[in-house]
N, C-alpha and C positions, 0 to 999 in steps of 0.2 A: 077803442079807448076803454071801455068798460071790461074786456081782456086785463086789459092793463093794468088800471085799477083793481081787478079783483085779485093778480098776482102780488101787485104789492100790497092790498092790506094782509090776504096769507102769509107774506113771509114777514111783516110787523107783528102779526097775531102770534106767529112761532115764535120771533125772538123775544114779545115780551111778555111770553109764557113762560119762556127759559128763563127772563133775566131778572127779572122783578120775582123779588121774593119779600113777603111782609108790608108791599108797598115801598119797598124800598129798592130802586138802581140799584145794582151793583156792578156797573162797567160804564164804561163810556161805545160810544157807537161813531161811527163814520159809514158816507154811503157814497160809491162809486159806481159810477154809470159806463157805457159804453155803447157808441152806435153800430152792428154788426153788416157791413157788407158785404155781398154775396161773393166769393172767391178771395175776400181780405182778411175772413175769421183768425186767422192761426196769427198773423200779424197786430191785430186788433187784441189779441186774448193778451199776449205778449205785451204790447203797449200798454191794457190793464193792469196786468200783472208790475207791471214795472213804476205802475203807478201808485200802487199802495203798497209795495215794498218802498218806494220814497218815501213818503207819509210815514212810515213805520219808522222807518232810519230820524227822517226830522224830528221825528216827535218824540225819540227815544223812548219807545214803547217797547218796553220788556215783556209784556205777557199777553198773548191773546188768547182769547175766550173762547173767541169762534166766527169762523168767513161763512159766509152763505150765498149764495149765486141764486138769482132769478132770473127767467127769457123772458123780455116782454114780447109780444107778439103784435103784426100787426090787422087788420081787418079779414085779411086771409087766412089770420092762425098761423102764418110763416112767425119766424124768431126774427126780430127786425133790431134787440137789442140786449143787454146782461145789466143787472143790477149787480152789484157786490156789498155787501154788508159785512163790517168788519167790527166785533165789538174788543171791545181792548179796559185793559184797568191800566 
């Protein structure tokens, strides 16, 4: 768990290094999860994938910022799942 935790505050720390300028937002963010099983990945990635391109479509989101991928890992250090961070205006 503390894996975990220490992947996502790094990739919070990255985006609101990138996106915060003057104290001020400038995008909106969504965060997409995924549980990765052993021999399902490429189906899984896909399923992802198709899931925030809906979100995009629904929300008619013309411009994105920037996707970002994080592994969570579990106890052993294997990749047990994917974050996706999607920030959009």
């Amino acid at each position: 768990m503390e894996s975990h935790n220490r992947d996502i505050n790094i990739l919070l720390f990255a985006f609101f290094s990138h996106f915060i300028y003057g104290g001020i937002i400038m995008g909106k963010v969504k965060t997409f999860s995924s549980q990765l099983k052993i021999f399902h990945v490429h189906e899984e990635l896909e399923i992802l994938d198709k899931t925030v391109n809906d979100y995009i479509e629904q929300n008619n989101i013309e411009k994105i910022i920037s996707v970002s991928d994080s592994a969570t890992v579990n106890a052993d250090g294997g990749t047990m799942g994917l974050i996706r961070v999607v920030a959009y205006e």
